[in-house]
C-alpha positions in Angstrom: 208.3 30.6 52.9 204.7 31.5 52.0 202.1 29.2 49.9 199.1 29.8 48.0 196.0 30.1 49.5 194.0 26.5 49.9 191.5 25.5 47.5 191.8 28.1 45.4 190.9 28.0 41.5 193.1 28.7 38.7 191.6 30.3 35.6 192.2 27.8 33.1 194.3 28.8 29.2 195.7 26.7 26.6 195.8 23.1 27.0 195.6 22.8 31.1 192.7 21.3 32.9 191.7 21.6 36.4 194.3 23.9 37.7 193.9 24.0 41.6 195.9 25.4 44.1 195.7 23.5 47.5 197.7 23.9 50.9 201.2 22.3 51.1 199.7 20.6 54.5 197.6 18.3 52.2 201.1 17.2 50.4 202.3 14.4 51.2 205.9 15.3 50.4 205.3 18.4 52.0 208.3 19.8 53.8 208.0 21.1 57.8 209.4 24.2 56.8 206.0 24.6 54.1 203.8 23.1 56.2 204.5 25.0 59.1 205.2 28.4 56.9 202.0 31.2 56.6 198.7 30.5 54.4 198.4 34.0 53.4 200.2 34.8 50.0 201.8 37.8 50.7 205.7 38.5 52.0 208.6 40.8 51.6 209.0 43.3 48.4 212.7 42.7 48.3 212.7 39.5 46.6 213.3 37.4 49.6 210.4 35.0 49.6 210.4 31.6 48.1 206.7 30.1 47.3 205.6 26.8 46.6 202.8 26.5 43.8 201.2 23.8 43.7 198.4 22.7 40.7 198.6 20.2 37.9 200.1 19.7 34.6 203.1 21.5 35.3 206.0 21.2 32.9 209.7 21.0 33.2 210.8 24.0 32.2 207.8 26.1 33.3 208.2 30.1 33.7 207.0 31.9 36.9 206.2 35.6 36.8 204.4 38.3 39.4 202.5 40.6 37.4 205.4 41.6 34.5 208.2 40.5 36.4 209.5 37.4 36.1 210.7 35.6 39.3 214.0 35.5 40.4 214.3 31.5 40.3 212.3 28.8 39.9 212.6 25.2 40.0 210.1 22.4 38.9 209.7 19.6 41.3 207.5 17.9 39.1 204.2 18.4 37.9 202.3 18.6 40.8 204.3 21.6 42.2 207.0 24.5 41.2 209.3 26.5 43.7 209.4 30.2 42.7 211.4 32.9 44.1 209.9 36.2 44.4 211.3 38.9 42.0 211.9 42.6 44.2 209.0 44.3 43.6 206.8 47.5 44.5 206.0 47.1 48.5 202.3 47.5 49.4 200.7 45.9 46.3 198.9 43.0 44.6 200.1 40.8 41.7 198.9 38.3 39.2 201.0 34.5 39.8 201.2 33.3 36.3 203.0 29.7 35.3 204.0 29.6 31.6 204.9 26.2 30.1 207.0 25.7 27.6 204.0 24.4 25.3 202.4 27.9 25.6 199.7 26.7 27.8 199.6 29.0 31.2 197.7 29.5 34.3 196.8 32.7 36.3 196.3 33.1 40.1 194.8 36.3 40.2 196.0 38.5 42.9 198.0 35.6 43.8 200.9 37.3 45.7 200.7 40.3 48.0 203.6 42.3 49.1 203.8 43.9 52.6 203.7 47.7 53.2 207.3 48.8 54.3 205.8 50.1 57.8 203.8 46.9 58.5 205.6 43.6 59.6 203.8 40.3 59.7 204.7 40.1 63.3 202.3 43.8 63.3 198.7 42.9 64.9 197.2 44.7 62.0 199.1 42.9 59.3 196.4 40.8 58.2 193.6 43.3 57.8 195.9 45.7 56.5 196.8 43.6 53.5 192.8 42.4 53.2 191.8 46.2 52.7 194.7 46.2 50.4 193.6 43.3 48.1 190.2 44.3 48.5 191.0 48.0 46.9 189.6 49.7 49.7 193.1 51.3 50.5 196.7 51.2 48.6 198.1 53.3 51.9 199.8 56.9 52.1 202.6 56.4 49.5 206.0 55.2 49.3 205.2 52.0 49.9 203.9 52.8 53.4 200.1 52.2 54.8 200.9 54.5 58.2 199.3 52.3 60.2 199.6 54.5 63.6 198.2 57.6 61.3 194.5 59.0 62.7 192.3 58.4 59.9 190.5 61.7 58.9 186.9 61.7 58.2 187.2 62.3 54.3 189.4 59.1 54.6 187.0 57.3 56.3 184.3 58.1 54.4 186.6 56.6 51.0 187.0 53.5 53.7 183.4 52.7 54.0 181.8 53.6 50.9 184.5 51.2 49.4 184.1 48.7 52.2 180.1 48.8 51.3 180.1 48.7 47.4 183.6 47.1 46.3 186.6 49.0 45.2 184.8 49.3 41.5 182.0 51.5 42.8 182.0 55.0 41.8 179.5 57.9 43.7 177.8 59.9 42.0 179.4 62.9 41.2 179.1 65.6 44.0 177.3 68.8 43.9 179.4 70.9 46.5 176.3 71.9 48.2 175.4 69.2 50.9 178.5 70.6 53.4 179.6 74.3 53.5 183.3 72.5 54.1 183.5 70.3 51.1 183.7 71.6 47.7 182.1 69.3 45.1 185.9 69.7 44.3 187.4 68.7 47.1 188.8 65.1 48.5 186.6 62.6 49.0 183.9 64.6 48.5 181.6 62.0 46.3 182.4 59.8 49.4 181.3 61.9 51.5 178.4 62.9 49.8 177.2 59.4 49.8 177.9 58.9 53.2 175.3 61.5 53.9 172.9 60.3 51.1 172.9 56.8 53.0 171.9 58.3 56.5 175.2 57.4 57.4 176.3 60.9 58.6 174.6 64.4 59.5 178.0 65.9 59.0 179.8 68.2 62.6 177.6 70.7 62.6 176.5 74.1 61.7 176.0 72.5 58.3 179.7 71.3 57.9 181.7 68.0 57.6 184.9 68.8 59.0 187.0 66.7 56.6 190.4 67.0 57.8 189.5 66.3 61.7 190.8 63.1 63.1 187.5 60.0 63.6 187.2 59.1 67.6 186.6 55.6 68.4 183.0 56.5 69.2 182.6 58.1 66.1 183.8 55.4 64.3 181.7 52.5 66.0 178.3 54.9 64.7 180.0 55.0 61.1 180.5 51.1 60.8 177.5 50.0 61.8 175.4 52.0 60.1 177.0 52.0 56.8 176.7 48.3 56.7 173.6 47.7 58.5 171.5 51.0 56.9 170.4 53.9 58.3 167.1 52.7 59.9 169.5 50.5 62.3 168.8 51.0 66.1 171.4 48.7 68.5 170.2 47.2 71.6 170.7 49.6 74.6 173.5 49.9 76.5 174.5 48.0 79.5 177.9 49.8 80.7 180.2 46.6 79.1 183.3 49.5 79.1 184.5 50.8 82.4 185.0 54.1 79.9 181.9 54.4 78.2 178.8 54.6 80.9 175.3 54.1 79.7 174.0 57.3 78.0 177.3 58.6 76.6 177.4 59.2 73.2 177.4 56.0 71.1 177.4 54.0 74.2 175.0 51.5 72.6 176.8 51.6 69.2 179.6 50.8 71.1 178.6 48.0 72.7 177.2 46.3 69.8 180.4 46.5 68.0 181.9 44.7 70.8 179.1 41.7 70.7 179.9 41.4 67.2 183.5 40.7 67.8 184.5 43.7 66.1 186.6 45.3 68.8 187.8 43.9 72.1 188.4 47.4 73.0 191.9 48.8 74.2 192.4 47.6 77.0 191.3 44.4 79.0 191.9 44.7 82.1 189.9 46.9 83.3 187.6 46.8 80.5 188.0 49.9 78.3 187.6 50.8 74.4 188.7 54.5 74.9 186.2 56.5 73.0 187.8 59.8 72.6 190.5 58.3 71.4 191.4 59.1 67.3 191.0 56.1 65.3 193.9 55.0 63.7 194.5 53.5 60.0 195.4 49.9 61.5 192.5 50.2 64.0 190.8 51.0 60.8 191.6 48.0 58.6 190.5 45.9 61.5 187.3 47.0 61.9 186.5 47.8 57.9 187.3 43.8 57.7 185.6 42.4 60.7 182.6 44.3 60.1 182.0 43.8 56.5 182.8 40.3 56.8 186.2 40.6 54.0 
């Protein structure tokens, strides 16, 4: 079983008032199996999950619905608290809760219920981040329902990532021009992205005047990316100590690097010896963790 999220509001319709959700741990009737169950709102896409929702003013004979859908059951345990059961639905994306009562007045927990990618299980490290990019718009994965989280993340991908991760999903570049990289045609993908990334200072592009869109991000590359896309182009880190048995002092983004790791960003990948494998390509899991400990989401 998953809950709603604690403390979260309600928008308020019709004749309810003070619509809260809080965490089935604060409920005295509470069951061990809710209390112990996950605080995240997301689960299955095959109609699987049950959900407690828990508010005021609910009616006997209140409706539940996820987006359009309405769910597959739901019982009213008074009006403190309803027991939905999650209709099958599209994997990998956000919906609306809404409660309906029978009087016509209705409440809406926006993005209230998240359903897993088909290639990410909650037992997946990345699970988490994965689904926070996912609600936050920065990424609705590769299609079919899948996020490919062991997938190298290209650098026209990453630049979609991190433009997204700094603005909101709502931002929109300006358009491109086709002329800043000799690689990336004002109609290519990502180019506005890109563009922007190289309007902030963020990137010089990979040479002889290019971008090279399609090539896989290294670690390395990636730790320069992050920190100066959220901390501006002016950003110097302290210098580098040798922290990663794999990165010595005065290898490329050494000191990048290392400042990641203070920040808690990465723990690097492996810890015993310490390493963070620089060279290595970044992947789209790797990526969601970073894009969400770094921007704080």
């Amino acid at each position: 079983m998953s809950t709603m999220a604690a403390a979260a509001s309600w928008s308020q319709c019709g004749s309810w008032r003070h619509v809260t959700v809080i965490s089935p741990a604060f409920m005295a009737d509470a069951t061990a199996a809710i209390r112990a169950a996950a605080a995240s709102a997301s689960g299955p896409a095959d109609g699987t999950a049950t959900i407690t929702i828990a508010g005021a003013n609910f009616q006997a004979g209140a409706m539940v619905s996820f987006g359009q859908t309405p769910a597959s059951g739901v019982v009213w345990t008074g009006p403190a608290e309803i027991i939905a059961w999650t209709p099958a639905l599209s994997p990998g994306a956000v919906y609306d809760v809404v409660v309906r009562n029978p009087n016509s007045g209705y409440a809406v927990k926006a993005g209230g219920w998240t359903t897993d990618f088909l290639d990410v299980a909650p037992s997946d490290p990345f699970h988490d981040a994965i689904l926070t990019i996912l609600r936050e718009g920065i990424s609705s994965g590769c299609g079919s329902g899948n996020y490919c989280p062991l997938v190298s993340v290209t650098r026209a991908q990453m630049a979609v990532f991190l433009v997204k991760a700094k603005f909101g999903s709502g931002y929109q570049p300006p358009a491109p021009s086709g002329t800043v990289f000799g690689d990336v045609p004002a109609d290519g993908f990502a180019a506005a992205y890109i563009e922007q990334l190289a309007a902030l200072g963020v990137t010089g592009g990979c040479g002889f005047g290019n971008y090279c869109p399609n090539a896989p991000v290294t670690r390395a590359q990636m730790a320069v990316f992050l920190l100066k896309t959220s901390l501006g182009e002016t950003y110097v880190p302290p210098p580098a100590t040798g922290v990663f048995a794999d990165v010595p002092v005065g290898s490329f983004a050494a000191a990048w690097i290392e400042d990641l790791y203070a920040r808690g960003v990465t723990a690097g990948c492996n810890l015993v010896p310490l390493l963070y494998c620089p060279e290595s390509p970044n992947t789209r899991g790797q990526m969601a963790v970073f894009i969400v400990r770094t921007f704080g989401l």
